[in-house]
C-alpha positions as a printed Julia matrix, in Angstrom:
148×3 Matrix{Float64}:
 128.95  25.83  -106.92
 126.74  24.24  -105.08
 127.19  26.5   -101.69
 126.25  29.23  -104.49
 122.96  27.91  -105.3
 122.48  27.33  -101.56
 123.01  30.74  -100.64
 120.97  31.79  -103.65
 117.81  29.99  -102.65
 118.23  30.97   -99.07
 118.55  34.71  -100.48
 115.23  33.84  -102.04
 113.1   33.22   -99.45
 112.51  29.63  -100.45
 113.05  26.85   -97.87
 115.46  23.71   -98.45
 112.53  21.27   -97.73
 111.02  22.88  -100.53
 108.92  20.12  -102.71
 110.62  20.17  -106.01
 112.44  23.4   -105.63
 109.19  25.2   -104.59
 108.77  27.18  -101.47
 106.02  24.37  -100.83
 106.79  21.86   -98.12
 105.35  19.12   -97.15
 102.58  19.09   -94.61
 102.42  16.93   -91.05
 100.04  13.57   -91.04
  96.41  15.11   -90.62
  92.96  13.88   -89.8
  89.97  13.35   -91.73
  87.71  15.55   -90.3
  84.74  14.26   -87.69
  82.44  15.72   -90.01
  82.0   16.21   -93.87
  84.98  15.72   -96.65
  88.55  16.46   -96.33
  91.44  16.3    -99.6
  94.45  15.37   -99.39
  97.04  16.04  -102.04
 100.29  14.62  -102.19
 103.06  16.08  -104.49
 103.12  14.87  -108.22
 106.68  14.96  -108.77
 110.15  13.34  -108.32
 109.56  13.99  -104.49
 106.61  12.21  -103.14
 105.24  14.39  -100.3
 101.27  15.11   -98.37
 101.59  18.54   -99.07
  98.31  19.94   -98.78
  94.79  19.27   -97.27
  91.86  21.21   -97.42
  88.59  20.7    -96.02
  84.85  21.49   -96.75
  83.86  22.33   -93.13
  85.22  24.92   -92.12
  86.57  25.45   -95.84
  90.27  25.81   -95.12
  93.13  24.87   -96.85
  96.73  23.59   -94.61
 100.61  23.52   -96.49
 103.47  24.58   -95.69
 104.88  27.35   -96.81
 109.17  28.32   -96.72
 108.51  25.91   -93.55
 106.25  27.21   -91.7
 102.46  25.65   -91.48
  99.54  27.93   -92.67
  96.1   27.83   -92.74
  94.38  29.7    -95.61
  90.58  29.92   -95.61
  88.51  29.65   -98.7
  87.76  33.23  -100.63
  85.71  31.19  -103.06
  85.01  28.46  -105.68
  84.07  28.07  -109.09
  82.5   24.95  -110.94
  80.31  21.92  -110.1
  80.51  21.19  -105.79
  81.18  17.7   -105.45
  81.78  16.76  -102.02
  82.19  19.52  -100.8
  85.08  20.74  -103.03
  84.95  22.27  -106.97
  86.96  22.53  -109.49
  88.74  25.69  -108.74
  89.07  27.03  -105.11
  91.17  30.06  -104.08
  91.89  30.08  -100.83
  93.99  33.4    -98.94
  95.17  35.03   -96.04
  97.68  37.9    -95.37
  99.25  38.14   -98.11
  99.42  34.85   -99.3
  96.43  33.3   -101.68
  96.59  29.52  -102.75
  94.47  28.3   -106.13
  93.64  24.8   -106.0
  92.55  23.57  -109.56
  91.54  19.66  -109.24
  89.82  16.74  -111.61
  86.98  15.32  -108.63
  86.12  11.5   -110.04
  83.78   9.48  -108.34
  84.95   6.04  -107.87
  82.32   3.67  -107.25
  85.45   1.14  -105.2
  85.55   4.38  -102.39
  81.99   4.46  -100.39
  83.02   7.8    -98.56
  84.84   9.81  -101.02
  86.66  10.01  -104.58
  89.62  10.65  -105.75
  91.93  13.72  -107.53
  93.75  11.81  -110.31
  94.88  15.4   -111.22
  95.26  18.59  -109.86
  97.39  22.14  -109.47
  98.51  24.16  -106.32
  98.95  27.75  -107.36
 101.18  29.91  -104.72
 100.79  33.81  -105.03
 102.75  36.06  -102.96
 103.18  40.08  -103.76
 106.31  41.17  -105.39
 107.12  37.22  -105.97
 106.72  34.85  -108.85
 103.81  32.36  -108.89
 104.65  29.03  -108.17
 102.59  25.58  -109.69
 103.18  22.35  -107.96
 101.56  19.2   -109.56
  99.18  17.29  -107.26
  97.17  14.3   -106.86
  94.8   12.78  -103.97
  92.02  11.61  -102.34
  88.95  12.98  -100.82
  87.89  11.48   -97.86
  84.75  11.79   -96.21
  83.02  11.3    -92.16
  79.54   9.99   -92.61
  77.39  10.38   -95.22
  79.67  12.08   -98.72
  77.65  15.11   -98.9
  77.19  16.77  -102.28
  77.93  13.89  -104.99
């Protein structure tokens, strides 16, 4: 049974390291940028993963999709900008766009950043079903937090 389900997901297109049976992976240990605010999100489920990180400057988002790393850059934004970031970001590429809904709260114990108590990674691929992954993080800024 279980080599069935194996061969099913492979047949897919979704990779084993999947977070939470997603084709969502998780993401290598990244850098806050040298400049302006970076996110990162971790995965909100039974499996505890960094699985995405975008940043303000250049606006770009990094995860891991079916295992391979991908850098999406932002197509736009709606809502209030608080460092950087707003409520709802879509970010694409070839074929591939990423929606990033997140809750930004200031919290007066971080000096350079806030945090995402809440937040949604929304994979869209053509001819495949959507795909929401719970996330949560922190934003993290260089410098002066621009934008709050």
């Amino acid at each position: 049974m279980i080599a069935l389900l194996l061969a099913i997901q492979a047949a897919s297109g979704q990779a084993a390291s999947g977070i939470d049976g997603s084709p969502l992976g998780p993401i290598a240990r990244q850098q806050l940028p040298a400049t302006g605010c970076a996110v990162f999100l971790w995965s909100a489920g039974e499996r505890r993963e960094l699985v995405a990180m975008a940043s303000a400057e250049p606006a770009r988002l990094r995860v891991t999709i079916d295992g391979r790393a991908v850098d999406l850059a932002r197509a736009e934004q709606q809502g209030v900008v608080s460092f950087g970031f707003s409520g709802t970001t879509r970010y694409r590429t070839a074929g591939v766009e990423v929606a990033l809904d997140m809750a930004i709260v200031m919290d007066p114990a971080l000096t350079q950043g806030g945090t995402v108590p809440s937040a949604a990674l929304t994979l869209s691929r053509p001819g495949r079903d959507s795909v929401v992954l719970p996330v949560a993080g922190l934003i993290g800024c260089a410098g002066a937090t621009p934008g709050h």
